[in-house]
N, C-alpha and C positions, 0 to 999 in steps of 0.2 A: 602861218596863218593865225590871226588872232581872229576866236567865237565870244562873243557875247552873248552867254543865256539868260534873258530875261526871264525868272520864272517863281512863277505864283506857287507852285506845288512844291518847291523847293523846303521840306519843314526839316529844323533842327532833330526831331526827334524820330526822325527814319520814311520810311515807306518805298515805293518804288521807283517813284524818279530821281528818290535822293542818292539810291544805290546805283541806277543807270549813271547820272552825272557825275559823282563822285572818282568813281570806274573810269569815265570818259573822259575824266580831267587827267590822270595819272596816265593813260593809253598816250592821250593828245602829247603831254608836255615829253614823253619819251620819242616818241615822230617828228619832235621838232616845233610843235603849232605850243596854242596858248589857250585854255579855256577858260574865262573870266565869268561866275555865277552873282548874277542882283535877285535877289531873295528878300521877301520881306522878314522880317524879325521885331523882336519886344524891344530891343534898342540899335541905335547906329554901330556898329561894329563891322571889322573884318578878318575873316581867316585868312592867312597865307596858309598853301596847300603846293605838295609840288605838281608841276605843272599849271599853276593859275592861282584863282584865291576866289573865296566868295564874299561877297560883300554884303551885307544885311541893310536895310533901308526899316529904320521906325515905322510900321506898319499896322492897323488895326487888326486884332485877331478874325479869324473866321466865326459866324456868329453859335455856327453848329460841332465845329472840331478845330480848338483851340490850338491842336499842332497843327494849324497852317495860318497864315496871314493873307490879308487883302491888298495889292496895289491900288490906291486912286491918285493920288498925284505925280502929273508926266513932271513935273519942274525936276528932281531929284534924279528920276531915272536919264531924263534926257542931257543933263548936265554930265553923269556919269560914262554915256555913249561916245559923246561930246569930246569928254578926257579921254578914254581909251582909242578912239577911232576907228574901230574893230572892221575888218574883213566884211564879217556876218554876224547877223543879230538873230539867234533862235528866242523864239518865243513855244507855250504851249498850252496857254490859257487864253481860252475863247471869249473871256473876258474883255474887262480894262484894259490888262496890261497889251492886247493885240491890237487895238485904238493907238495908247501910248508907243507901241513897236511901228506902226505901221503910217504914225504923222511923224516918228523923227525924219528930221531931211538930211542924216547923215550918206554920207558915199556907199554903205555895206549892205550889202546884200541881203533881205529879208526871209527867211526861212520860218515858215509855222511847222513845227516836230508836233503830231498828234498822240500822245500816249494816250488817250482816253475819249469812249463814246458816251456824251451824257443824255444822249435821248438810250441807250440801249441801259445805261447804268442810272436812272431815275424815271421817267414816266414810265419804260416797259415794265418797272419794278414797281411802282406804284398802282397803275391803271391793268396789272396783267388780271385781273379776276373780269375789269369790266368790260376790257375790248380785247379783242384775237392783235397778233403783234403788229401786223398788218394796220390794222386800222391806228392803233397809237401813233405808227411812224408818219401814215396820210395827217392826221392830227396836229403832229408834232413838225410838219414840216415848213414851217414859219422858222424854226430854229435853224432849218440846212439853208434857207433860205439868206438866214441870218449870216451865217457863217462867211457865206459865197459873196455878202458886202463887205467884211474885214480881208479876208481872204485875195482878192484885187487888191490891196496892196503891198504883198508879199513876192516876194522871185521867185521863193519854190513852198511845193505843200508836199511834205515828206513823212511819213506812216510809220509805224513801228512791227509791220509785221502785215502779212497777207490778208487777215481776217480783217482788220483794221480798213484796208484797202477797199476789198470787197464790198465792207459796209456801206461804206461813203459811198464811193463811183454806184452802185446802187439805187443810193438816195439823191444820185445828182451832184455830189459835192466834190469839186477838185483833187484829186492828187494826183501829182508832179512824178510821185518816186518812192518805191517800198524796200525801207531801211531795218530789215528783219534784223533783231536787238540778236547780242550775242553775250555769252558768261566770260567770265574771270576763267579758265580752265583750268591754270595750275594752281588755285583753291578747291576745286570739285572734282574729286575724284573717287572711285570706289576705292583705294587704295587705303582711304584714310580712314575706314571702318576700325571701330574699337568696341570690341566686347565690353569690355570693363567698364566704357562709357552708357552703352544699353542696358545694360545690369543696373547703374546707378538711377537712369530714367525711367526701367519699370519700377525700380522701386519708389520711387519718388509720387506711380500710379497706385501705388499699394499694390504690387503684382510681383509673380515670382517671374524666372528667368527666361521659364518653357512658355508664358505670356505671348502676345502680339502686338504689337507698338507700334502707333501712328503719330506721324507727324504732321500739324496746320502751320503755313506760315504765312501772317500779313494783319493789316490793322484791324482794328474792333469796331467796324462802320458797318451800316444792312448791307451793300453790296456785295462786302465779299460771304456774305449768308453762313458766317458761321452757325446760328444753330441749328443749320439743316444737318452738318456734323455732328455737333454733341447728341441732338438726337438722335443720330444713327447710331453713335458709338452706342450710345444707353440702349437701344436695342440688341445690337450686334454680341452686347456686353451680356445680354440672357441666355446667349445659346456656346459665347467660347470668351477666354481670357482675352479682353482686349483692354487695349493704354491710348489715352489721348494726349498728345503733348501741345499745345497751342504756344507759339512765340508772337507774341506782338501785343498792342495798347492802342487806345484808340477812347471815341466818345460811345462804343458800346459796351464799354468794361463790366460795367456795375452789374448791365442787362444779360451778359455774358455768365456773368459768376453766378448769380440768380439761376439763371438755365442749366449751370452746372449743379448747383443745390447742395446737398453732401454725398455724391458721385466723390470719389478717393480715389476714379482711375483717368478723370480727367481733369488737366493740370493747366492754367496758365498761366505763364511767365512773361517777363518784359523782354523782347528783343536785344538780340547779339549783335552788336556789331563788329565783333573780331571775326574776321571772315573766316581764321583757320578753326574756331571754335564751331561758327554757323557748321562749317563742310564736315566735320567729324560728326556733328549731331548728325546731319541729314543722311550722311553716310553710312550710319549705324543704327536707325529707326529701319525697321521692315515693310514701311509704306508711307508715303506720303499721300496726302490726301489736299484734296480740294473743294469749295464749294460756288464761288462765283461765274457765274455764268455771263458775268457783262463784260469782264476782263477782254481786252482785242489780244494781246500776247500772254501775261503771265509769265515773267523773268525767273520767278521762281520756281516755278515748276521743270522746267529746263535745267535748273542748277542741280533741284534733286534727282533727274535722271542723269546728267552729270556725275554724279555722287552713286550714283547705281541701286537709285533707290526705285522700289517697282511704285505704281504708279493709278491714285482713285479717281477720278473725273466725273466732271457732269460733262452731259453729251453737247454741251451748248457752250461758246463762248471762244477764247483763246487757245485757252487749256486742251479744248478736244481733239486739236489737230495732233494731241501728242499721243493721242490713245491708241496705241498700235496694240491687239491681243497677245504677244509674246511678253509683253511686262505691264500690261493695264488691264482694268476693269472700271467699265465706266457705268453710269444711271444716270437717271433724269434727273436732268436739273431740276430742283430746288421740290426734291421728294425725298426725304427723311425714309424714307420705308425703301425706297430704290435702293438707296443708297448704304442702309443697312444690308441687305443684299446683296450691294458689290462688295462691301466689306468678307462679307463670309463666303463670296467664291473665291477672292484672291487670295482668302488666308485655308480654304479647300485645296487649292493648288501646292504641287513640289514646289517648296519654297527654293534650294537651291536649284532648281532649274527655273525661276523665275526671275531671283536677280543674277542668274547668270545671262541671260537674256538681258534684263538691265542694264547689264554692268557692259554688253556689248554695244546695246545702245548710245551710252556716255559717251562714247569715241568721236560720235556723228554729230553733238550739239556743235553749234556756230562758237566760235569762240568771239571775246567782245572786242580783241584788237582787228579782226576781219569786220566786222562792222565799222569800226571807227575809221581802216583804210576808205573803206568804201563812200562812207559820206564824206569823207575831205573830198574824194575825188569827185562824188556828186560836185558838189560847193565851189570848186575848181571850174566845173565844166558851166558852171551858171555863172561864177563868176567871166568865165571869157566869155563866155555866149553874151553879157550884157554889154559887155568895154565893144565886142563886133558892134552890138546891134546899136551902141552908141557912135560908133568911128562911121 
């Protein structure tokens, strides 16, 4: 089977769909299939990759985060469809680019993959002081409304995870089929725990060894609400040794570092993308933490319990489904003072009786070749379901 993913989110310089696709192209080309990525980019180019390639199309930057680009013109994309003749065409931008996917008159099969809710990840985050969430979503329902005219021209509308699901069907808005995302597994594992490596990143906090080290991972944008973290840490940081490690870049850098101040024990770095590098860090921090509440899954957060890493949550979003109390501690979304306070009960608790807990959980995450079985065979069962309902 050859996929063509049409995809706006696609940015050179990481984040989460780049990690899912990436993952899905190497899964696919090992199964036999093909997965071909059209990505906008600063010029015409293309990766070869095994299992597929991605193709970049010259595209105007985003106006607000310049690691991502814009599609408007179908002529390039449609010409590209055209060449390849692909099975199926995923798309995941409720933009343009679902217009442009959803007038090509190719043979392949339409699929919208939803990784993200923008009424949950911008007006609830906007308007939450002035209206209860309820009223935002009646408000905002112009937009599901929206969606459910591009959406008629797709063969299937497929989710990335239960919460995602729930949303939608909710609000009235189609989906087909829930395609719970799964990890890399032989990169995450507790196994790959390195002292020497945590020793190196508390020092790095200005902290010594008997310290408590946190891990943030994902870009520098309001939604993922990093400084509801930094301010917890800075709290959490008056009553016991704690270390903040943040990986990721983004258009909140600057405002980031500023809220950091001259804080010594919390640290941001630019994103890894050597996977064995990522899984030993994640493996060997003593919590992972989280702030975004709009997230429908949060791939990451799965990796680092993967990784056996114990586990901070806000009660709201993706991420919650994974707060079980044998390796979590969760607080209110987007409360700084909660949240300092789950800080200083998880690190209250027997720590090896909590990633040992952990480390039994990693067993149970999905792994990401068990999803990609799955949606070929979804894509298979649309595909004949339309060749009958054509015969």
């Amino acid at each position: 089977m050859r996929i063509v993913d049409v995809n706006e989110f696609y940015s050179p310089t990481g984040g989460g769909v780049r990690t899912y696709v990436d993952r899905k192209m190497t899964i696919l080309g090992e199964l036999g299939h093909e997965l071909i990525v059209i990505a906008p980019g600063k010029e015409d180019r293309v990766e070869e990759r095994a299992g597929g390639r991605i193709i970049y199309i010259k595209s105007p930057g985003m106006p607000f985060d310049k690691n991502y680009g814009l599609f408007w013109d179908a002529a390039p994309i449609h010409a590209l469809l055209d060449r390849y003749d692909p099975d199926v065409v995923e798309n995941c931008s409720p933009w343009r680019p679902a217009w442009i996917v959803g007038d090509w008159p190719g043979r392949a099969i339409r699929s919208f993959f939803v990784h993200n809710d923008n009424v949950e990840a911008y007006p609830k985050r906007w308007f939450r002081g002035v209206a209860s969430p309820d009223a935002i979503e009646r408000a905002f329902a112009w937009y599901d409304r929206y969606q459910m005219r591009f959406l008629e021209r797709f063969d299937t509308v497929v989710t990335n995870g239960p919460v995602m699901t729930d949303r939608l069907r909710r609000r009235g808005v189609r989906v087909d089929a829930t395609m719970t995302l799964g990890i890399e597994r032989r990169h995450f594992s507790p196994a790959f725990r390195d002292e020497a490596l945590r020793a190196a990143l508390l020092k790095e906090c200005d902290l010594p060894e008997d310290a408590h080290l946190l891990l943030g991972i994902g870009r520098h944008h309001p939604e993922k609400r990093w400084p509801v973290v930094i301010d917890a840490v800075g709290r959490a940081g008056a009553k016991l040794p704690v270390g903040l490690i943040l990986l990721g870049q983004g258009m909140d850098t600057r405002a980031l570092e500023r809220r950091i101040g001259e804080s010594p024990h919390i640290r941001l770095f630019r994103p890894t993308y050597v996977r064995t590098r990522l899984a030993a860090i994640m493996a060997s921090v003593d919590a992972y933490i989280h702030a975004s509440d709009a997230e429908p899954f949060g791939l990451v957060g799965y990796e680092a319990l993967a990784s056996g890493a114990p586990l901070i949550l806000p009660d709201a979003g993706g991420m919650a489904a994974l707060a079980d109390p044998d390796y979590a501690e969760t607080y209110r979304a987007r409360d700084a003072v909660s949240c300092a306070e789950a800080i200083g009960r998880l690190f209250a608790r027997d720590q090896t009786a909590i990633r040992r807990s952990a480390a039994a959980a990693a067993g149970g995450v999905q792994s990401d070749v068990d999803h990609a079985r799955r949606l070929i065979a979804h894509y298979e069962a649309v595909i004949a379901d339309k060749r009958a309902r054509a015969a």
